[in-house]
BADO-349789 format. One record per residue (C-alpha): residue in three letters; x, y, z. Coordinates in Angstrom, 2 decimals. Example, Ala and Ser with C-alpha at 12.3 -4.5 7.8 and 13.67 -1.06 7.14 Angstrom:
<pts>
residuo,xx,yy,zz
ALA,12.30,-4.50,7.80
SER,13.67,-1.06,7.14
</pts>
This chain:
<pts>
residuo,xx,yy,zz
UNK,-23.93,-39.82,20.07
UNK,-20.18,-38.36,20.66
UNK,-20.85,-34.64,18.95
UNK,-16.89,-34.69,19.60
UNK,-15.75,-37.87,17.32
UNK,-13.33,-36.09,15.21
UNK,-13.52,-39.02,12.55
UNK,-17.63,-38.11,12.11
UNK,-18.37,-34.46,11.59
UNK,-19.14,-34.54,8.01
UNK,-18.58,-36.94,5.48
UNK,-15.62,-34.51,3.62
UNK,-13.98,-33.37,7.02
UNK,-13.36,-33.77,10.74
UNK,-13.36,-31.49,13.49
UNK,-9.77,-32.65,13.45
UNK,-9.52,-30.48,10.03
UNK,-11.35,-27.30,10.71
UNK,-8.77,-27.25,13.71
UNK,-5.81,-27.62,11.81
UNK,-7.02,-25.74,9.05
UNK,-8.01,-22.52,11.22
UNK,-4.77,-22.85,13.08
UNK,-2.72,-23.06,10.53
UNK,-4.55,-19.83,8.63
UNK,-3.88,-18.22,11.65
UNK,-0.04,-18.80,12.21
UNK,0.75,-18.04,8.44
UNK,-1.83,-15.40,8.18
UNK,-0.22,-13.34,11.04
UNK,3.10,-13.93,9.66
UNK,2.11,-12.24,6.58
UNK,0.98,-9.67,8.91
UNK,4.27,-9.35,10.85
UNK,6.14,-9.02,7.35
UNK,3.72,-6.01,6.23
UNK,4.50,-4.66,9.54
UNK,8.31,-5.14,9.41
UNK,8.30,-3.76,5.68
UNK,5.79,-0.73,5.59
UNK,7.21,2.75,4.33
UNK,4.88,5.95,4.74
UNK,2.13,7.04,7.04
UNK,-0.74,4.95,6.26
UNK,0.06,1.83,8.48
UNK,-2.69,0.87,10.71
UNK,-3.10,-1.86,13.01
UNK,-7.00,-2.94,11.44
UNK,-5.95,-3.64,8.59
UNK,-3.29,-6.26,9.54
UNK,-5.82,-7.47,11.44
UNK,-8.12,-7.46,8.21
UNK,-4.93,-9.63,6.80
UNK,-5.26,-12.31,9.72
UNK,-9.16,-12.69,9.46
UNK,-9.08,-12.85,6.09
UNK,-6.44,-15.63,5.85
UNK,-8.77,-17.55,8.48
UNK,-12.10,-16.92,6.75
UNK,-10.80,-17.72,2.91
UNK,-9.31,-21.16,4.69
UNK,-12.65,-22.03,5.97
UNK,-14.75,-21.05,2.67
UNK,-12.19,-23.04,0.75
UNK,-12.83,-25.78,3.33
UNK,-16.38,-25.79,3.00
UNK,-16.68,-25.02,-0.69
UNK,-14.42,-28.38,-1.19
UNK,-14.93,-30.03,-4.50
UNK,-19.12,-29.34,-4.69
UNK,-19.47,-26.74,-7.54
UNK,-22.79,-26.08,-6.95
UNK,-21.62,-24.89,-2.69
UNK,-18.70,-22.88,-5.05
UNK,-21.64,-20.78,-6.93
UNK,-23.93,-20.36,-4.14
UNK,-20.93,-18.77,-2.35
UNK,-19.73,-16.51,-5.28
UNK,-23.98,-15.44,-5.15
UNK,-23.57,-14.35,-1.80
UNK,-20.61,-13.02,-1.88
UNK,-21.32,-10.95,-4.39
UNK,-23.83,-8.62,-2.07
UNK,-20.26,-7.39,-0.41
UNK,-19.33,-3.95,-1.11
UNK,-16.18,-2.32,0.09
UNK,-16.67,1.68,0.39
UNK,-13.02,2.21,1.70
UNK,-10.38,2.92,-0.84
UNK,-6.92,1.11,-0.51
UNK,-4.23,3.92,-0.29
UNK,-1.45,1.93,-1.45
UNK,-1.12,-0.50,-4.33
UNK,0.87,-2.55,-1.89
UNK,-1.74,-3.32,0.56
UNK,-3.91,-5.12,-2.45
UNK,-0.91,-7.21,-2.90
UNK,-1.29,-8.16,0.81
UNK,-4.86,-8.69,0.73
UNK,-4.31,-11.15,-2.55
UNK,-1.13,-12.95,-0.80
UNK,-3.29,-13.71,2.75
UNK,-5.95,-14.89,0.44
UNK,-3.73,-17.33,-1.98
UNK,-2.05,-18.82,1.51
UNK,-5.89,-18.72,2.30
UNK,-6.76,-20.88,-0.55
UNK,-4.04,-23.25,0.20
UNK,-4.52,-24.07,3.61
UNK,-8.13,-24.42,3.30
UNK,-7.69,-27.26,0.63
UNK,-4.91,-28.97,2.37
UNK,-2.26,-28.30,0.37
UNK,-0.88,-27.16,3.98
UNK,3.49,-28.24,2.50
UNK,2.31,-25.87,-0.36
UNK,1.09,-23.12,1.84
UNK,4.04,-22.97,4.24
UNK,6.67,-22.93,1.15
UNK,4.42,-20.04,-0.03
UNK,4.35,-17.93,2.57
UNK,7.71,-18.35,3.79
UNK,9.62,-18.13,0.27
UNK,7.11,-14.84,-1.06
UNK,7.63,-13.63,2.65
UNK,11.63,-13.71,2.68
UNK,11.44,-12.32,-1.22
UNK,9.25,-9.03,0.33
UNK,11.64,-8.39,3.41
UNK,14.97,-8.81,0.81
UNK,13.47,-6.15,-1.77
UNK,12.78,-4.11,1.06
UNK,16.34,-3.95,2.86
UNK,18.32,-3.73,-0.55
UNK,15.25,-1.02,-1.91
UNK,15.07,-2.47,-5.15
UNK,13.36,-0.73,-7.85
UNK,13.95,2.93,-6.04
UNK,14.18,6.06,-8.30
UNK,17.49,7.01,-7.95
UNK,16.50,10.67,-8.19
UNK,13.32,11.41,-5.82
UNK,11.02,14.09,-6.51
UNK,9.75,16.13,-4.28
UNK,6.28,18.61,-4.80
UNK,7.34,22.55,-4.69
UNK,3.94,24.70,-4.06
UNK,4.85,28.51,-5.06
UNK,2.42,31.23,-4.63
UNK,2.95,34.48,-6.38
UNK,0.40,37.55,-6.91
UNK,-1.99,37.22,-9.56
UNK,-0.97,38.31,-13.21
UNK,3.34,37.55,-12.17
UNK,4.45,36.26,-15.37
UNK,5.60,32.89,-14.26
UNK,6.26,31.07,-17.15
UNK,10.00,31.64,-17.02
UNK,10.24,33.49,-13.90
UNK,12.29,30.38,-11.51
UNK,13.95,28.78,-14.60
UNK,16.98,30.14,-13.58
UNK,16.87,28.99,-9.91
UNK,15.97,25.58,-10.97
UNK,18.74,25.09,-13.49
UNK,21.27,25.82,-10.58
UNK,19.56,23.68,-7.83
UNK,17.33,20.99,-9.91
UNK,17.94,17.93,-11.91
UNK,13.80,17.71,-12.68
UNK,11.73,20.63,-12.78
UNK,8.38,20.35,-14.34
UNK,5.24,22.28,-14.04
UNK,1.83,20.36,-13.42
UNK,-0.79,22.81,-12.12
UNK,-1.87,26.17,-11.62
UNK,-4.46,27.19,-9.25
UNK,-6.01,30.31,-7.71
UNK,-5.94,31.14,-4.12
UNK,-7.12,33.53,-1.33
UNK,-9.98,34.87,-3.63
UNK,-8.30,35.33,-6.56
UNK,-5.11,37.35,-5.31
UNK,-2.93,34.77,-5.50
UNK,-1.76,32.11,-7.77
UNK,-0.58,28.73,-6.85
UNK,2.06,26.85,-9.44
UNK,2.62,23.68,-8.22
UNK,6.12,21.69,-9.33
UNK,7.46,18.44,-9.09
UNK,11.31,18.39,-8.70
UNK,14.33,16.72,-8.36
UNK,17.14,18.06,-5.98
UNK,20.71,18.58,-7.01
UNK,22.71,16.14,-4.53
UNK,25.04,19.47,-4.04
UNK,22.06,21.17,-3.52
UNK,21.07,23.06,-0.10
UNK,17.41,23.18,0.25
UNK,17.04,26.37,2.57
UNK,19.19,28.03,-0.39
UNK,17.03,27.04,-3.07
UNK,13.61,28.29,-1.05
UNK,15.09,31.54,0.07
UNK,16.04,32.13,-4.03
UNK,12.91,31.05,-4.60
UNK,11.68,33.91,-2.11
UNK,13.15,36.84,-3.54
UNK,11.85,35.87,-6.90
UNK,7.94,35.39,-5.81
UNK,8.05,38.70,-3.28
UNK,8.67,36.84,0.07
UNK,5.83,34.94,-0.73
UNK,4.51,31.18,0.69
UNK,6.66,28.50,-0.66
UNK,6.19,24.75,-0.12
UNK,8.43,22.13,-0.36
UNK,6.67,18.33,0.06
UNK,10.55,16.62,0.31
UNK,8.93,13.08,1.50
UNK,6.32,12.92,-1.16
UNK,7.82,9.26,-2.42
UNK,7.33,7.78,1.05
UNK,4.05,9.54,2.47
UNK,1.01,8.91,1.58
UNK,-0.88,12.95,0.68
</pts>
C-alpha cells in the first residue's frame, strides 16, 4: 500500500491538505507576527511570544482540520482542552488581541476557507500598521507618575498646588504611602505637563518645597509597561 497517496489518507482529507493547510498557517501566522513586531510600543516585546503567535496559528489550523464537521471530535477536544491552564499573565491588552487574530486566521485556514483567511490577515494587518503610524486614539495630553517623598507629618494637602498650577495641566493625587520605617511619606501623582513647561524646573520647585527630598518623575509611563 502507497502510505504516500495523497488522494487516501483519510476519508475527509489528504496529505495534500495537512500540507497546504500547515503551510499556509505558517506564512500568515508569521506575518501576523512580523506586524506585532513592526507595531509594538513599550518594553514588554519578546521574541517567545511571537513565536507563541506562529505555533498557535499552526496548531488551531490543524485542530480545526481535524475537528472538521464531527461534533462529537469538536467536544472531545473542548474536554481536553479544557485541562490547559495558563499561569502567565498577559501584560498588555494588545497581545490578547494578537493571540485572538492568529487564532481566527487559525480557524480559517484550517477549514479551507484559505481566500477568506488571506483577505483577513492582510486587510486587519494593513488596518493595525495604519493606526499605528497615524497614532490614532492617543491622549493628546500624556500623563506622567510624579513620586514625592516628604518627612512624616509635612502637611501636604496643599503644599505643591502652587507649583502644579504653573507647570501642570493634570494634577491629581492617588496614593499615599509610608517609607524608610515610617520617616518618610510617599504621595504619589499622576500629571500632565504644560507643553511650555521645563521639567528640570518643575522638579527642582518641587525640591525646595519637600526639603531637597527624593522626587520621581515616571515621564514614559503611557508607553512602558511598570
Amino acid at each position: 500500500m502507497d502510505i504516500f497517496n495523497i488522494s487516501d489518507l483519510t476519508s475527509e482529507f489528504t496529505v495534500l491538505d495537512v500540507v497546504l493547510v500547515l503551510m499556509l498557517g505558517f506564512l500568515l501566522s508569521a506575518f501576523i507576527g512580523w506586524v506585532y513586531q513592526h507595531t509594538h510600543r513599550g518594553t514588554s516585546y519578546t521574541q517567545s511570544f511571537v513565536f507563541t503567535l506562529v505555533m498557535n496559528g499552526m496548531i488551531v489550523a490543524l485542530v480545526m482540520l481535524i475537528v472538521g464537521s464531527s461534533i462529537a471530535r469538536a467536544f472531545s477536544l473542548v474536554g481536553a482542552l479544557s485541562i490547559i491552564r495558563f499561569r502567565n499573565a498577559v501584560k498588555e491588552t494588545r497581545d490578547v488581541g494578537f493571540i485572538f487574530f492568529t487564532m481566527a486566521i487559525g480557524m480559517a485556514v484550517g477549514t479551507r476557507f484559505y481566500l477568506l483567511a488571506i483577505i483577513a490577515a492582510v486587510v486587519i494587518s494593513l488596518v493595525l500598521i495604519l493606526m499605528t503610524r497615524l497614532d490614532w486614539f492617543a491622549n493628546e495630553s500624556a500623563t506622567q507618575i510624579l513620586r514625592i517623598h516628604v518627612p512624616e507629618g509635612t502637611p501636604f494637602e496643599t503644599l505643591f498646588d502652587p507649583v502644579f498650577y504653573r507647570y501642570t495641566s493634570i494634577s491629581d493625587l492617588i496614593s499615599v504611602d509610608t517609607v524608610q520605617n515610617g520617616v518618610m511619606t510617599e504621595l504619589v501623582y499622576n500629571i500632565g505637563m504644560r507643553k511650555t513647561a521645563r521639567v528640570q524646573d518643575f522638579l527642582n520647585e518641587i525640591k525646595k518645597l519637600n526639603g531637597d527630598h527624593k522626587v520621581t518623575l515616571i515621564t514614559g509611563y503611557n508607553t512602558t509597561d511598570l
